[in-house]
C-alpha positions in Angstrom: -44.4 -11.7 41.0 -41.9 -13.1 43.5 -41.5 -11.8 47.3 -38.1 -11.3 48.2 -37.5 -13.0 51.6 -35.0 -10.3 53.3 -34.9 -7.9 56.2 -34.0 -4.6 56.1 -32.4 -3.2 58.9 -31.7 0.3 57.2 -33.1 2.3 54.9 -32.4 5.7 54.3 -35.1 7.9 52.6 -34.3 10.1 49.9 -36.6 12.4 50.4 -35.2 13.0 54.0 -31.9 13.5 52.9 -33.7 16.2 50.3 -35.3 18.4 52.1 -32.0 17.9 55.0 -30.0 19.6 52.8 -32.5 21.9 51.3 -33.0 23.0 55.0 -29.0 23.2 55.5 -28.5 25.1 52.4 -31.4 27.7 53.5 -30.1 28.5 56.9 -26.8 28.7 56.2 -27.6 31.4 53.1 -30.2 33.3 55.8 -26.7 33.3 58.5 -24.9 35.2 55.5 -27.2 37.6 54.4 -28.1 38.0 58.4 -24.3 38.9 58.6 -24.4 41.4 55.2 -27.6 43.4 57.0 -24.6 43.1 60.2 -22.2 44.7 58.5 -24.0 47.5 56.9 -25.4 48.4 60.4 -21.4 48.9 61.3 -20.5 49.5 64.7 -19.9 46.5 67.3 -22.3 44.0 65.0 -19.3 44.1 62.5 -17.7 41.2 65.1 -21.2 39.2 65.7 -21.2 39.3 61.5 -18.3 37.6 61.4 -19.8 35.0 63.5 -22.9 34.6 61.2 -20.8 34.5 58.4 -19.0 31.6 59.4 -21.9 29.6 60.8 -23.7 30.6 57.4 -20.9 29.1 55.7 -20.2 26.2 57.9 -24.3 25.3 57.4 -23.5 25.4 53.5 -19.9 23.4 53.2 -22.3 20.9 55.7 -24.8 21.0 52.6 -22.6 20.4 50.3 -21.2 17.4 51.7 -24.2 15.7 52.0 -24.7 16.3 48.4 -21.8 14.4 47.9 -23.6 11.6 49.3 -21.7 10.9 52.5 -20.3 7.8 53.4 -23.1 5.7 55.1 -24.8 3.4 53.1 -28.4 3.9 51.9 -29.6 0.4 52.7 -28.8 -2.7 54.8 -30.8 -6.0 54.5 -30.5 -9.7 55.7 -30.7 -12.2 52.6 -30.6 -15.6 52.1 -27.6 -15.3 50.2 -25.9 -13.0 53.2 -25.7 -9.1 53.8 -26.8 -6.5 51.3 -25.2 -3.3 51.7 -26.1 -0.5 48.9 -25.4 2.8 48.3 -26.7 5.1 45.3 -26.5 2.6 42.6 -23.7 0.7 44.2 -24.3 -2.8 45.6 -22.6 -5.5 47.4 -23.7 -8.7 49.3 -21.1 -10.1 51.7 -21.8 -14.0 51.0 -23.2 -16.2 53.1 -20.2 -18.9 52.5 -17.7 -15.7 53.7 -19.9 -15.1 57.0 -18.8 -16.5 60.0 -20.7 -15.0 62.9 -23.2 -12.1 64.0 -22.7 -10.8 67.3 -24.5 -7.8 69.6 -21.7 -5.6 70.6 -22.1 -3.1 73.5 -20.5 0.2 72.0 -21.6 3.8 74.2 -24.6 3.0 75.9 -26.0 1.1 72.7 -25.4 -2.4 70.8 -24.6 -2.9 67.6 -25.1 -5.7 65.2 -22.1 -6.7 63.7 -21.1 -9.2 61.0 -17.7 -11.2 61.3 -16.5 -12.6 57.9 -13.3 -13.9 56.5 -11.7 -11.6 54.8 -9.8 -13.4 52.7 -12.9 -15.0 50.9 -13.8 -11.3 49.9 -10.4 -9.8 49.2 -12.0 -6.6 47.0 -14.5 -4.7 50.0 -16.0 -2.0 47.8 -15.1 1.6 50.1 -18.4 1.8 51.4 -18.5 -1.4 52.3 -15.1 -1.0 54.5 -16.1 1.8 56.0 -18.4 0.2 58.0 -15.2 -1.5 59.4 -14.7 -1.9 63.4 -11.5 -1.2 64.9 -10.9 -5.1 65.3 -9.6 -4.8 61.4 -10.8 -6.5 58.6 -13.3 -8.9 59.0 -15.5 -7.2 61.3 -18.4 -4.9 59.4 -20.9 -2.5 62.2 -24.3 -2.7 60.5 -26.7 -0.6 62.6 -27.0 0.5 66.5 -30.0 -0.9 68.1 -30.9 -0.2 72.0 -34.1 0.7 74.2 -34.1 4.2 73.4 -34.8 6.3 70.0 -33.4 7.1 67.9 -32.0 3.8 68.0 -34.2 0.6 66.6 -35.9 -1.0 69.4 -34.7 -4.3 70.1 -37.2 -6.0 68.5 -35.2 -5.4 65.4 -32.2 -7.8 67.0 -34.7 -10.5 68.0 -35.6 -10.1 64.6 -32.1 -10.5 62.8 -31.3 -13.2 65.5 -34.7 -15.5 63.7 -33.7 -14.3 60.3 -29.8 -15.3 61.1 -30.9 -19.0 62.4 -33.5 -19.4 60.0 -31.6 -19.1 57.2 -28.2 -20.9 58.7 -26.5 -17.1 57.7 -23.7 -18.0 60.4 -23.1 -18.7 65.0 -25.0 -15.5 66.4 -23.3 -14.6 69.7 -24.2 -12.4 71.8 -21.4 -10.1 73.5 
């Protein structure tokens, strides 16, 4: 049995996301039939009906969407061999010989760890994978916000990636 030598900076649970939209799907069908019981009752709770219905719906399109699966990706991890970046049964690893720096990037009150990369030595960025994008263009990939307050990782997690990144020569860490 081997032990994989990573470190995962995000993982989202599947459970979470589960009962999420279980929770979603239930309010937003308890906002409709709220605003059926509404309208029955006639009067001036016709207009607060309308109201229910549209927050009932709103709660149920939100549901859906995340049944879609979003756009986020479902796991990030340092490796050896570079950046890991998964989604449902969708995986790529940005290479180690594309990588060219890290950096801590101070973006609304938080940082965020970001990869720089030349692009043209991985020319086919699967969509997930670009959407991750900053708005300096290709090259540049966010991974995940950390900061002193929740529900951000504490910054023990950058200290972290900052030994991972040196120990493992991933690429320059700067720090912005």
């Amino acid at each position: 049995m081997s032990v994989v030598d990573e470190l995962v900076l995000f993982e989202r649970s599947r459970r979470g996301g589960v009962v999420g939209t279980a929770v979603l799907v239930f309010l937003g069908v308890l906002f409709v039939v709220v605003g059926v019981v509404m309208v029955s009752q006639g009067g001036s709770k016709v207009v607060a009906a309308v109201f229910a219905f549209v927050f009932g719906a709103a709660l149920v399109v939100l549901a859906a969407l995340a049944l879609r699966g979003g756009v986020a990706p479902d796991r990030l991890a340092l490796t050896p061999g570079g950046v890991s970046i998964s989604r449902r049964e969708e995986s790529f690893l940005l290479p180690v010989t594309a990588i060219r720096s890290f950096e801590l990037v101070p973006v609304k009150g938080v940082r965020t760890l970001n990869v720089r990369f030349d692009p043209a030595a991985v020319p086919d960025v699967p969509a997930h994978v670009a959407r991750l994008g900053t708005e300096l263009g290709p090259g540049e990939l966010r991974l995940v916000a950390v900061g002193e307050r929740k529900p951000f990782a504490s910054p023990a997690l950058a200290a972290r990636a900052r030994e991972y990144v040196a120990r493992h020569g991933l690429g320059e860490w700067r720090d912005a």
